[in-house]
NUSETI-351947 format. One record per residue: x, y, z of N, C-alpha, C, CB in turn; residue number from 1; residue in three letters. Coordinates in steps of 0.2 Angstrom, whole numbers. Glycine has a CB too. Example, Ala and Ser with C-alpha at 12.3 -4.5 7.8 and 13.67 -1.06 7.14 Angstrom:
BEGIN
PT    n_xx    n_yy    n_zz   ca_xx   ca_yy   ca_zz    c_xx    c_yy    c_zz   cb_xx   cb_yy   cb_zz     n   res
PT      66     -28      39      62     -22      39      66     -16      39      57     -22      45     1   ALA
PT      64     -11      35      68      -5      36      64       0      39      70      -3      29     2   SER
***
This chain:
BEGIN
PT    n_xx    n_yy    n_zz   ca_xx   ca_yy   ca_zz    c_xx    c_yy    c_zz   cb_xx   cb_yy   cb_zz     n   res
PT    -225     170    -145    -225     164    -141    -222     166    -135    -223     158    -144     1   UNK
PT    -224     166    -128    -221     166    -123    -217     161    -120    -224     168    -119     2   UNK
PT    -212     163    -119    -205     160    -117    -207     154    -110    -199     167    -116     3   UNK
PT    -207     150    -110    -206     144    -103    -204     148     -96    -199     137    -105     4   UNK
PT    -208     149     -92    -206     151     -86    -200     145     -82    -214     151     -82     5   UNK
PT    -194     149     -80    -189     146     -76    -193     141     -69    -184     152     -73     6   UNK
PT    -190     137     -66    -194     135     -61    -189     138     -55    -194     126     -61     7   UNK
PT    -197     138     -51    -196     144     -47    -192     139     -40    -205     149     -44     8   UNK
PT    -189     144     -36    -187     143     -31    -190     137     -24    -186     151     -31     9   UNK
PT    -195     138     -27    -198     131     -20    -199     124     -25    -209     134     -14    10   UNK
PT    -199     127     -33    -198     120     -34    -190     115     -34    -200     121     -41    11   UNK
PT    -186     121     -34    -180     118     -34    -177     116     -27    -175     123     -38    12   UNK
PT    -180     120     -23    -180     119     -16    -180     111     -13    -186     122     -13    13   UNK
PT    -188     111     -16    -191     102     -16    -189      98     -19    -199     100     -17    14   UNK
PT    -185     100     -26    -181      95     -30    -174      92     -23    -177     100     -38    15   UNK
PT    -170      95     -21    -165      96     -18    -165      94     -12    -163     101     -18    16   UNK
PT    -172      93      -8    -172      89      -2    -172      82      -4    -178      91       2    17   UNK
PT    -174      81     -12    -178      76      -9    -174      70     -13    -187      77     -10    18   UNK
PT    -167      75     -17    -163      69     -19    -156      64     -13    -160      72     -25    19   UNK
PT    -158      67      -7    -153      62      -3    -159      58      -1    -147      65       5    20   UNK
PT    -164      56      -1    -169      51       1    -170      47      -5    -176      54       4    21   UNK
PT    -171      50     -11    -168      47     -15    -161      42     -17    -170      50     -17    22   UNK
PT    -155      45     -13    -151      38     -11    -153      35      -8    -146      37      -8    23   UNK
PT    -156      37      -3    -156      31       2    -161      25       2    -158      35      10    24   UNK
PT    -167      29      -4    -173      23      -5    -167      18     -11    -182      27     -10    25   UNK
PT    -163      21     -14    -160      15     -20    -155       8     -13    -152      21     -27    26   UNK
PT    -154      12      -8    -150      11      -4    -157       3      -1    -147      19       2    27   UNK
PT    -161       3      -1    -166       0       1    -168      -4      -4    -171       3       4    28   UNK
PT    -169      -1     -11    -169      -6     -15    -164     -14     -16    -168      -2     -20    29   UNK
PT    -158     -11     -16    -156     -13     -18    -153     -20     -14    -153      -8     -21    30   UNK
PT    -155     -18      -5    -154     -23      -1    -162     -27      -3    -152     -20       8    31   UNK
PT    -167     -24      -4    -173     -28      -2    -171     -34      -8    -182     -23      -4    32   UNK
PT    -168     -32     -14    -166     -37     -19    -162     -42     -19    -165     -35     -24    33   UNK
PT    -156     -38     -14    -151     -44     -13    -155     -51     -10    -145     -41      -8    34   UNK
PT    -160     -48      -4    -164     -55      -4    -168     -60      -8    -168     -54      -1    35   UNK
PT    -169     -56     -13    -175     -61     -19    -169     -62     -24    -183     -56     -23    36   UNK
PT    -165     -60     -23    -159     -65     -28    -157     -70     -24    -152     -61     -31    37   UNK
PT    -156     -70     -18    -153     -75     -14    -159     -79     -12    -149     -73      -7    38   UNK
PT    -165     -77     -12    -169     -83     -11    -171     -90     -19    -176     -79      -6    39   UNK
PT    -168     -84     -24    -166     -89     -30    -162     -92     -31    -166     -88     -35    40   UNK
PT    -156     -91     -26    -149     -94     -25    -142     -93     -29    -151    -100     -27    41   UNK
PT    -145     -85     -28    -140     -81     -35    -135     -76     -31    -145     -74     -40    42   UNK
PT    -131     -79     -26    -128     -78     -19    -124     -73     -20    -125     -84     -15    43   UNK
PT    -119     -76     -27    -116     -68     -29    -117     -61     -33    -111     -69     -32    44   UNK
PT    -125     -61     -35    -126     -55     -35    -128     -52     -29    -129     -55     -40    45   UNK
PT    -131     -58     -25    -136     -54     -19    -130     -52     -14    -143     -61     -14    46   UNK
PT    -124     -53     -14    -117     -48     -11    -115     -43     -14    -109     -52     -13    47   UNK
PT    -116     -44     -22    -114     -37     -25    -120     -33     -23    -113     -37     -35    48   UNK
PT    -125     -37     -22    -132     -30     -22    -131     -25     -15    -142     -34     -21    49   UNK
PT    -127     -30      -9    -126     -28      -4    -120     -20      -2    -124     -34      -3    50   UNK
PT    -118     -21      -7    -110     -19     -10    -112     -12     -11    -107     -23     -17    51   UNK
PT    -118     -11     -17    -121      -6     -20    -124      -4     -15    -125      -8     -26    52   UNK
PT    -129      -6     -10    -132      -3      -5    -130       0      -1    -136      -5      -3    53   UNK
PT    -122      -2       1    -117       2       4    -113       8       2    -113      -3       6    54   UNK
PT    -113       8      -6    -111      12      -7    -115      18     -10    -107      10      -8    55   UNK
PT    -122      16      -8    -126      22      -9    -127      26      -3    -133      21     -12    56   UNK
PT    -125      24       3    -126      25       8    -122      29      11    -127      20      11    57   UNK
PT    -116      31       6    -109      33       7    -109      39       4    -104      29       3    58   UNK
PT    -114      40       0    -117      43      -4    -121      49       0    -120      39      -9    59   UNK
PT    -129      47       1    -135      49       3    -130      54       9    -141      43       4    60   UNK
PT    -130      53      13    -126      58      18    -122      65      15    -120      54      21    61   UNK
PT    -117      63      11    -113      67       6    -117      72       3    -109      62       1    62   UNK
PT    -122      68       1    -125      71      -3    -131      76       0    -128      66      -8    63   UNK
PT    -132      76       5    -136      79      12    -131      85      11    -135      73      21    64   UNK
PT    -127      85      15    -121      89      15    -119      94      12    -118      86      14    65   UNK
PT    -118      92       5    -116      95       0    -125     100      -2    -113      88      -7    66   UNK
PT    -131      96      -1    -136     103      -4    -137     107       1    -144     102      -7    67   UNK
PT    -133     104      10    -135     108      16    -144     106      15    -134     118      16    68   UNK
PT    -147     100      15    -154      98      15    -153      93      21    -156      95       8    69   UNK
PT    -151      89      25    -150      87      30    -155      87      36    -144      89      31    70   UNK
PT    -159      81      37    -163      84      41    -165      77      46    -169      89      37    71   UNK
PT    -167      78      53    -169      74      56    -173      68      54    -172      77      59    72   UNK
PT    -177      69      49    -183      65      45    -176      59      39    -190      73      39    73   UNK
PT    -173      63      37    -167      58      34    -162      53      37    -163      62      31    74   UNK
PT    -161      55      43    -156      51      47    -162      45      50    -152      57      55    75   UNK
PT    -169      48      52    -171      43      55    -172      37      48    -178      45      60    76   UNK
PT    -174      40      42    -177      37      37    -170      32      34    -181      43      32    77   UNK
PT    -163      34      35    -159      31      31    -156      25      38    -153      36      26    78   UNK
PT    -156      25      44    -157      21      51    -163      16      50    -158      26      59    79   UNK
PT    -169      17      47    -173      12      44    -171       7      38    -178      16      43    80   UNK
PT    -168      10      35    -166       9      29    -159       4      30    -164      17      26    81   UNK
PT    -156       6      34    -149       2      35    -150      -5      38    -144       7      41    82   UNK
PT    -155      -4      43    -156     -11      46    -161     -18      41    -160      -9      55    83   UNK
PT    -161     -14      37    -165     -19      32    -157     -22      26    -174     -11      25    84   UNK
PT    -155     -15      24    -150     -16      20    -144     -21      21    -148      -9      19    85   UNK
PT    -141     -19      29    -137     -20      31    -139     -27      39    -133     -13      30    86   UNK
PT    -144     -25      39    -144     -33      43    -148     -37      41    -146     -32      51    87   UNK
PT    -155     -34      40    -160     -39      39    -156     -45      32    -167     -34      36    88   UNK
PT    -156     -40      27    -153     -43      23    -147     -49      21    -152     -40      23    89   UNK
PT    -139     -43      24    -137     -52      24    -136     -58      29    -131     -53      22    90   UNK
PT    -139     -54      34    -142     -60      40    -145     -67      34    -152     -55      47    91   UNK
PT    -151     -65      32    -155     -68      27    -148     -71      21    -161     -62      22    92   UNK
PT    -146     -69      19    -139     -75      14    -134     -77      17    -136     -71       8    93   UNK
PT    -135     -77      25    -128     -81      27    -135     -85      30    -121     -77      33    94   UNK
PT    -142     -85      32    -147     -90      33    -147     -95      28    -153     -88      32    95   UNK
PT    -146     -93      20    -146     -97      15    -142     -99      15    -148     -97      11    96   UNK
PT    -136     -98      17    -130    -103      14    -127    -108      17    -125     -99      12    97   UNK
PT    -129    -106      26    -125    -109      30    -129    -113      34    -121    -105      33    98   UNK
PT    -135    -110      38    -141    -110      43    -148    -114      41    -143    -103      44    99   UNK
PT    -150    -113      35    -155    -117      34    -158    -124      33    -156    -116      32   100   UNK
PT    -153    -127      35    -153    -136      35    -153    -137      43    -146    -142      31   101   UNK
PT    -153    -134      49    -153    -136      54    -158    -133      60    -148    -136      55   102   UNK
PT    -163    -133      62    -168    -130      66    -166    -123      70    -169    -134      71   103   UNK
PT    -162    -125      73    -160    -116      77    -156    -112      75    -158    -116      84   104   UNK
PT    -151    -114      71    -146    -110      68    -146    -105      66    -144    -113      64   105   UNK
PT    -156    -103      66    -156     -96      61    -158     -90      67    -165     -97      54   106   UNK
PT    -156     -94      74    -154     -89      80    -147     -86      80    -154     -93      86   107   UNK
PT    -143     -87      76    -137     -85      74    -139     -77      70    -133     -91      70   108   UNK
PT    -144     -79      67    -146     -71      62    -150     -67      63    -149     -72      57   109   UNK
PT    -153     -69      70    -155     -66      73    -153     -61      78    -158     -69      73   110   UNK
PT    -147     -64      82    -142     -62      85    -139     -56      80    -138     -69      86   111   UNK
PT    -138     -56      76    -135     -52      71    -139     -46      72    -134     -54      64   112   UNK
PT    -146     -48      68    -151     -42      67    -151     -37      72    -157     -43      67   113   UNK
PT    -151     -40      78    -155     -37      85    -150     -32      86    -156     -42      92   114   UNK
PT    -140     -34      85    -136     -30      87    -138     -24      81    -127     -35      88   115   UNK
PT    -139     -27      76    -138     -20      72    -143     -16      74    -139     -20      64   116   UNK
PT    -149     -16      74    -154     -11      76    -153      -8      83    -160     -15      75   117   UNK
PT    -148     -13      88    -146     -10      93    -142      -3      92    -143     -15      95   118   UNK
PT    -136      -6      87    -131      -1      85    -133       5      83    -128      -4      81   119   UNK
PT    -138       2      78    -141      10      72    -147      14      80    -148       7      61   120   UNK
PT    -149      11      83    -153      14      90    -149      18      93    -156       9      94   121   UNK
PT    -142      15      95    -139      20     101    -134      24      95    -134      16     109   122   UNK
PT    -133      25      88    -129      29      84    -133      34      83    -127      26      79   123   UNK
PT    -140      35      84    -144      40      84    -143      46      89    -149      37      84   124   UNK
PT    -144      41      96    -146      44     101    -140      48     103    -148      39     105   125   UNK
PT    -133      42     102    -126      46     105    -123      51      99    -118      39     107   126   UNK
PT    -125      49      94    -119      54      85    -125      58      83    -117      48      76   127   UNK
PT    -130      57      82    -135      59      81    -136      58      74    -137      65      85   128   UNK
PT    -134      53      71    -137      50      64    -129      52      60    -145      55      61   129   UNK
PT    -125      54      63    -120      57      58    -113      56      65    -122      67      55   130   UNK
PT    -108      54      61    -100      51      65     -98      56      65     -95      45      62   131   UNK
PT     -93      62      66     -91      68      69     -83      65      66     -93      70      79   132   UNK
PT     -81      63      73     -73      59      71     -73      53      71     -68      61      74   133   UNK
PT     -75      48      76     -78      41      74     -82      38      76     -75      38      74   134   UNK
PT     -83      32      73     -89      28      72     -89      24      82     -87      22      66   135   UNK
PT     -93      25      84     -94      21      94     -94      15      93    -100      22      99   136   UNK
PT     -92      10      88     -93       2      88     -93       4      80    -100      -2      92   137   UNK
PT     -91      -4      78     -92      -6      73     -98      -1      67     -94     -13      75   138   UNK
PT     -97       1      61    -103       3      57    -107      -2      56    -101       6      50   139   UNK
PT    -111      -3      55    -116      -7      50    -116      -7      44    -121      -6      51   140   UNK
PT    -116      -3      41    -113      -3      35    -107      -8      34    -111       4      33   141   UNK
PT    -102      -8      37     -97     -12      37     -98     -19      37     -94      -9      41   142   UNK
PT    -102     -19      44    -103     -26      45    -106     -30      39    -108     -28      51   143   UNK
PT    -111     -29      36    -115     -29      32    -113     -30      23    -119     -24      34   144   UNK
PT    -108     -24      24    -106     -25      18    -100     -30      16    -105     -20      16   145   UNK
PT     -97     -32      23     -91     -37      22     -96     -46      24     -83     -35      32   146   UNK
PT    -101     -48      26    -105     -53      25    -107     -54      17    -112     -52      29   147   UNK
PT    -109     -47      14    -113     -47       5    -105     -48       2    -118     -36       1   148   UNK
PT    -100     -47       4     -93     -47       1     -90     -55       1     -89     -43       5   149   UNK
PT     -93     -58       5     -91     -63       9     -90     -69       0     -98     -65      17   150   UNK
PT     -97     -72       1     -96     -76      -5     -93     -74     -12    -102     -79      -8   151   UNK
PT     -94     -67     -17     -90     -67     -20     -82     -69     -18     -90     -62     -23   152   UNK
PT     -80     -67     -12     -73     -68     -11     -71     -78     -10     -70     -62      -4   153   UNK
PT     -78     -81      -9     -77     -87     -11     -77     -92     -18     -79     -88      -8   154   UNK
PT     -77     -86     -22     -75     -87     -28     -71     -87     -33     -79     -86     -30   155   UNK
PT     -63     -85     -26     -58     -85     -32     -54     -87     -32     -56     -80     -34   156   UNK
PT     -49     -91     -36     -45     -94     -37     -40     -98     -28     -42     -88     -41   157   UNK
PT     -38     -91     -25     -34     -92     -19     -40     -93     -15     -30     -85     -16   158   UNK
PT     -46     -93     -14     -50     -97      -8     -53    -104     -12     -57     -91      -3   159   UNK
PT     -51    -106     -18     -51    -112     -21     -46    -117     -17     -50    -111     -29   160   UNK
PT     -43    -112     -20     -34    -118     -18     -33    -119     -11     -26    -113     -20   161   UNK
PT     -33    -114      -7     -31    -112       0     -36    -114       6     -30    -104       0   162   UNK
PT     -42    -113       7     -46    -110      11     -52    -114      10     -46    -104      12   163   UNK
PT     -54    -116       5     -60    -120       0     -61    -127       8     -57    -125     -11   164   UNK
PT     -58    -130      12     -59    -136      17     -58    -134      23     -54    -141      16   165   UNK
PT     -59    -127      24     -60    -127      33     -68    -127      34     -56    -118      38   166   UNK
PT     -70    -125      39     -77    -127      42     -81    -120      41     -78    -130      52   167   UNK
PT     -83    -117      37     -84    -111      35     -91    -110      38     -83    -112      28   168   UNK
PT     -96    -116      39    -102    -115      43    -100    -112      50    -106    -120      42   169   UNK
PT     -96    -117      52     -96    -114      60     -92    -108      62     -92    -119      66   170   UNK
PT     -86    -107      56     -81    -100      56     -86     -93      55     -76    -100      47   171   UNK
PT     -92     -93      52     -97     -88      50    -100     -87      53     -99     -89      46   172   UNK
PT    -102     -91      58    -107     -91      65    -105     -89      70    -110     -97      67   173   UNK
PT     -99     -91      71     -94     -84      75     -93     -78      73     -89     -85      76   174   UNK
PT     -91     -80      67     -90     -73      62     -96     -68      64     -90     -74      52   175   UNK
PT    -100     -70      62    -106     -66      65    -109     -64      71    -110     -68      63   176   UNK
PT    -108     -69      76    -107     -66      81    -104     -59      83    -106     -69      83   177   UNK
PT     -97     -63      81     -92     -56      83     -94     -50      82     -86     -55      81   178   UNK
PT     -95     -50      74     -99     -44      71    -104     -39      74    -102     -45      66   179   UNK
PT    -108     -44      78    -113     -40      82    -110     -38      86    -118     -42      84   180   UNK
PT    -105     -40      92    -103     -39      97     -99     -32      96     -99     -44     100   181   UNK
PT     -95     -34      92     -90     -26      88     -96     -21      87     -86     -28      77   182   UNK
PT    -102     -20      85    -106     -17      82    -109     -11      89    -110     -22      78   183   UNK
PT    -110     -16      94    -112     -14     101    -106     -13     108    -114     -20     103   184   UNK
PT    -100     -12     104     -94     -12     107     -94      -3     108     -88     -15     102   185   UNK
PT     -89      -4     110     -87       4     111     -81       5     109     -88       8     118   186   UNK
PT     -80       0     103     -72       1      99     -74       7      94     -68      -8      93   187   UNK
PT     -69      12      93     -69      19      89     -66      15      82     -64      27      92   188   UNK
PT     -72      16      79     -68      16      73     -68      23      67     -70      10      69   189   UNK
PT     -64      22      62     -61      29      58     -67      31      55     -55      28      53   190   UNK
PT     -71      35      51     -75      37      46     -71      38      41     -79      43      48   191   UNK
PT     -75      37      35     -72      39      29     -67      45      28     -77      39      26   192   UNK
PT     -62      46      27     -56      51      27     -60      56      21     -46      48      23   193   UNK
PT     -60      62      22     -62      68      20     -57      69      13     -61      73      25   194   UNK
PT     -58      70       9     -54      71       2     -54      76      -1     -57      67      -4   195   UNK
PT     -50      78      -2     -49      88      -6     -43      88      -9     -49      96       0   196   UNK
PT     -38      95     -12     -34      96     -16     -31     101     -10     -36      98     -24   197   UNK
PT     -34     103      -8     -29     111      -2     -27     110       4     -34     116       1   198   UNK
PT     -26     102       5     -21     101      12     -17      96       9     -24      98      20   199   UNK
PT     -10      95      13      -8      88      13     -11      83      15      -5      88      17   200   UNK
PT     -16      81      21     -19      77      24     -25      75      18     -22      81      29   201   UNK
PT     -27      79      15     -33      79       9     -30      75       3     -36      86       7   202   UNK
PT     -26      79       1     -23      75      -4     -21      69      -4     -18      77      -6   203   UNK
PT     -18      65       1     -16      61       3     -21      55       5     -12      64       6   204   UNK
PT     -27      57       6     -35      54       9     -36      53       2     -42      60      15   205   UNK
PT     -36      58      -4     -39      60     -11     -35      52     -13     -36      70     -16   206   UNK
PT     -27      52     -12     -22      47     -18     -26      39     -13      -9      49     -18   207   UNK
PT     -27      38     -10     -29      34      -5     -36      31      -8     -29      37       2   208   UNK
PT     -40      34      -7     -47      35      -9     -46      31     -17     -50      44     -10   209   UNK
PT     -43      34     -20     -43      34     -29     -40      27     -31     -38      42     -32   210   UNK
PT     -32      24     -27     -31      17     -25     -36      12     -23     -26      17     -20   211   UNK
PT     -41      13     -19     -45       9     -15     -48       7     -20     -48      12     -10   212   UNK
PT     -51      14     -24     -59      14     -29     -55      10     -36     -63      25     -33   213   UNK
PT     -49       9     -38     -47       7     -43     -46      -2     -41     -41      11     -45   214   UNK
PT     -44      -1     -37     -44      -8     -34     -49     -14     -34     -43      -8     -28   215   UNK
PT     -55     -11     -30     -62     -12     -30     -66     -14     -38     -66      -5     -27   216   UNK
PT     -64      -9     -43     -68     -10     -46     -64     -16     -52     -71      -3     -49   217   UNK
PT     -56     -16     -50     -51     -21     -55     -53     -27     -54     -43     -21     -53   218   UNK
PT     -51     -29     -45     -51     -36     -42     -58     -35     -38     -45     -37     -37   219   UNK
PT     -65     -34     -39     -70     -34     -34     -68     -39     -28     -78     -34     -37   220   UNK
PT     -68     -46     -31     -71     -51     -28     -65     -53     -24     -74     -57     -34   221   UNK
PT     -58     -50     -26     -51     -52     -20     -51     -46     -14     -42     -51     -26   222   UNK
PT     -52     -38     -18     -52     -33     -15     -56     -33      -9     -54     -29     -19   223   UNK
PT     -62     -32      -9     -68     -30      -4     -70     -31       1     -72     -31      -6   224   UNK
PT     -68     -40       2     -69     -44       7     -63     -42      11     -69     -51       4   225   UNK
PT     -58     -42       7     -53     -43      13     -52     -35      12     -46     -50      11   226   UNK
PT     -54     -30      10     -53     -24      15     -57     -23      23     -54     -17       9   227   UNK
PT     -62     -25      19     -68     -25      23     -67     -27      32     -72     -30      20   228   UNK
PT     -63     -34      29     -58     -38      34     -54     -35      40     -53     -40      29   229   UNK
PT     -51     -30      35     -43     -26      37     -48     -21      41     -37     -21      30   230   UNK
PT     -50     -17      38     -55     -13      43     -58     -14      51     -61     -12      40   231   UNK
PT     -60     -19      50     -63     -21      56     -57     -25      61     -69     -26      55   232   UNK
PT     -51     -28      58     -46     -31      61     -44     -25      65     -41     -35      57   233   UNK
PT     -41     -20      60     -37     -15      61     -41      -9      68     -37     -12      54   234   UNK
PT     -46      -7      66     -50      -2      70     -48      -8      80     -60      -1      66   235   UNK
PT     -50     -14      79     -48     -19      86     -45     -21      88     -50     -23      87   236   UNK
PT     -39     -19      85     -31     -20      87     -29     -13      89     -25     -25      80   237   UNK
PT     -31      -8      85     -30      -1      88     -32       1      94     -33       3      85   238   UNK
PT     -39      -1      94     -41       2     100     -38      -4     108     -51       3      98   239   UNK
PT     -36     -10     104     -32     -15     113     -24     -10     113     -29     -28     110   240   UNK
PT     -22      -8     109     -14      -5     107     -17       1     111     -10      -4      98   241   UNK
PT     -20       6     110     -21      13     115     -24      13     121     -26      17     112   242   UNK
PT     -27       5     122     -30       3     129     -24       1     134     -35      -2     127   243   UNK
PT     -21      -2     130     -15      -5     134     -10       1     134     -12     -14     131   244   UNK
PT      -8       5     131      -5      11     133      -8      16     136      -3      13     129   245   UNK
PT     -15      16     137     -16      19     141     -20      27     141     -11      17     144   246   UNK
PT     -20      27     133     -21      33     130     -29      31     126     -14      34     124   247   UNK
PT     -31      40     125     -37      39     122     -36      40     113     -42      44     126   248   UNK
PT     -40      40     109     -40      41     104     -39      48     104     -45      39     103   249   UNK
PT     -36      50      98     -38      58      94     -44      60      95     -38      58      86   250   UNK
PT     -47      62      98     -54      64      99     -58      63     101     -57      65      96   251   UNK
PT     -63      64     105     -70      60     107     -73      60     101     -74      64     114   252   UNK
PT     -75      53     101     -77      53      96     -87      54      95     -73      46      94   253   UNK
PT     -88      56     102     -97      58     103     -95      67     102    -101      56     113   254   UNK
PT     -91      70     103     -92      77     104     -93      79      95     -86      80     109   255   UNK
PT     -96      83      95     -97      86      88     -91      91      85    -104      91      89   256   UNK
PT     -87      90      84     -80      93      83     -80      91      77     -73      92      88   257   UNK
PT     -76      94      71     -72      91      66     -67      94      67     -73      91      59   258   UNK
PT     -63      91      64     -54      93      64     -54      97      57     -47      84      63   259   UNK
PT     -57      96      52     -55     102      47     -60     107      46     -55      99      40   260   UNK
PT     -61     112      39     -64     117      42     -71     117      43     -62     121      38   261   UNK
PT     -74     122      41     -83     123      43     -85     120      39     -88     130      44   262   UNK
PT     -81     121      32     -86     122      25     -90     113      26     -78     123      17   263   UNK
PT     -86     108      30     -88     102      28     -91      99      33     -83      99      26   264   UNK
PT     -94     102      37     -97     100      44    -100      95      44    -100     104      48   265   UNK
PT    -101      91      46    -106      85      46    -112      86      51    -103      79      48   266   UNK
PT    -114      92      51    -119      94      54    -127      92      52    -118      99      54   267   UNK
PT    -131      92      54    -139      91      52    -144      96      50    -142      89      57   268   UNK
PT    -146      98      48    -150     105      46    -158     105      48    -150     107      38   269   UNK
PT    -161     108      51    -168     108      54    -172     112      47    -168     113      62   270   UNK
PT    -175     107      45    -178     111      39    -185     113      40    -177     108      33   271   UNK
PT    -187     117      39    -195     119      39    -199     120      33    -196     126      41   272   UNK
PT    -203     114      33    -206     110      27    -211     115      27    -208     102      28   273   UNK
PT    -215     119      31    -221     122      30    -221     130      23    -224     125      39   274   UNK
PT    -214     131      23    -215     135      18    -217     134       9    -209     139      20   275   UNK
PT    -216     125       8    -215     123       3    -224     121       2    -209     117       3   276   UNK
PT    -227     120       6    -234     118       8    -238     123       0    -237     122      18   277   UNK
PT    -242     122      -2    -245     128      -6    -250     130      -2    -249     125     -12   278   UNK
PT    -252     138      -3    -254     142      -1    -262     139      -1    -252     148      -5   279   UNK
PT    -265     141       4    -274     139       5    -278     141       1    -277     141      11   280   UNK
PT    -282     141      -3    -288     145      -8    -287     153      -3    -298     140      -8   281   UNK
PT    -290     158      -7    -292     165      -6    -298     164      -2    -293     169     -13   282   UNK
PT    -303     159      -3    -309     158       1    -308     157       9    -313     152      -3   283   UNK
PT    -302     153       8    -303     151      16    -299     153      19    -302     144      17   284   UNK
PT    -294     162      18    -291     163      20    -296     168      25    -285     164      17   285   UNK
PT    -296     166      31    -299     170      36    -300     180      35    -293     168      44   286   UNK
PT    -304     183      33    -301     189      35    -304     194      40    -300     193      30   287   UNK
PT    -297     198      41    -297     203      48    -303     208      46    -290     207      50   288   UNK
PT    -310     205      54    -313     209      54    -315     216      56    -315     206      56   289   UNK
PT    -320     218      54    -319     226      55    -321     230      65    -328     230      48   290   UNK
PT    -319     234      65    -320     236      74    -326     237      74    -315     243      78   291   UNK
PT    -332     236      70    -340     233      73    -342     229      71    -344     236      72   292   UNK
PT    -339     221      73    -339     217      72    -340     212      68    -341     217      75   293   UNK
***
């Protein structure tokens, strides 16, 4: 009995491109759902769903990265992906929670949308789908995921007691606003810290990371929101503190530089899909005629 042929090299090839698109489609799932739970009125899973689509998103890049599969066609396809996940989306569950008993109000979510697609349009054009050293305005991811974060964190104990009686519709509608304006801004903010075991810096990003992920998964509903929070507070109080001193950031944050080594470049890879194509029948392959015509 002959032994199972290994799979060859262009099968493993096409396995490997095509699993960061596969984050990024879960990354679309799982926003397209957060709507149809929220439009049954299931407001804190359709946050957590938000939550999950963010952090596949976190993922699909990483994961780009790590096979060196990275390619033009992915960046545009997960910038499609985002503005469904992360605007369309909870635009739509801050519609249903806060916006839909009043006629124009759902101009507020729209306002949102437009900035994100704004945002993910010129993050293309200026980063070219990938942050270097930081973000040129607000993530979308972020924005997006601190909206899906929003109501679980109004379900716990301390925003019972505390915060359950301010005007939360009109607070949100600014809230949102701002978010878009942050998003369109040209405040730098930080990318995700790089994690390893062979620097100080790394290790120290690694014990950080590992606090954050323990936190998240202990306290979701106290955690998330209000990191979410800090992030965006933080990156806009930084960037008025360097302004009013007068100083630029650690780096341009458009130029293609990383501060650590090659091995982790956040670079894009131009891939050439035509060698994976199968070969044409033997019939139709032209052949070279003889020198008497």
């Amino acid at each position: 009995m002959r032994a199972p042929r290994p799979p060859s090299r262009e099968t493993l090839q096409r396995g490997v491109i095509i699993l960061p698109s596969a984050f990024t489609l879960g990354n679309l799932f799982f926003g397209l759902y957060a709507m149809v739970v929220a439009s049954r009125g299931d407001f804190l899973w359709a946050g957590w769903y938000i939550v999950f689509a963010g952090t596949l998103d976190m993922l699909d890049g990483r994961v780009a990265r790590f096979t060196r599969t990275g390619s033009r066609f992915g960046a545009e396809l997960d910038s499609l992906v985002d503005a469904i996940s992360f605007g369309v989306a909870p635009a739509f569950i801050m519609f249903q929670l806060f916006f839909n008993d009043t006629q124009w109000s759902w101009i507020l979510s729209f306002v949102y949308v437009t900035a994100v697609v704004v945002r993910l349009a010129r993050f293309n054009i200026e980063q070219g789908g990938e942050a270097k050293r930081y973000f040129h305005g607000l993530p979308s991811p972020a924005a997006g995921m601190t909206l899906g974060a929003f109501y679980p964190w109004t379900q716990t104990t301390f925003f019972d007691q505390y915060l359950s009686d301010l005007p939360w519709q009109q607070i949100m509608g600014v809230g949102m606003i701002l978010l878009g304006v942050l998003m369109v801004s040209h405040v730098p903010y930080a990318k995700f810290p790089k994690i390893g075991l062979r620097t100080p810096k790394g290790i120290t990003n690694t014990v950080v990371v590992l606090a954050c992920l323990f936190a998240a998964l202990s306290v979701p509903r106290h955690f998330l929101f209000s990191f979410a929070l800090l992030y965006i507070v933080w990156g806009l109080i930084k960037s008025v503190i360097l302004g009013l001193l007068d100083r630029l950031p650690g780096g341009d944050p458009l130029l293609d530089e990383d501060e650590d080594d090659d091995d982790d470049r956040a670079e894009l890879r131009t891939l050439e899909y035509d060698e994976f194509r199968p070969a044409p029948p033997a019939h139709d392959i032209p052949r070279k005629s003889s020198p008497g015509g």
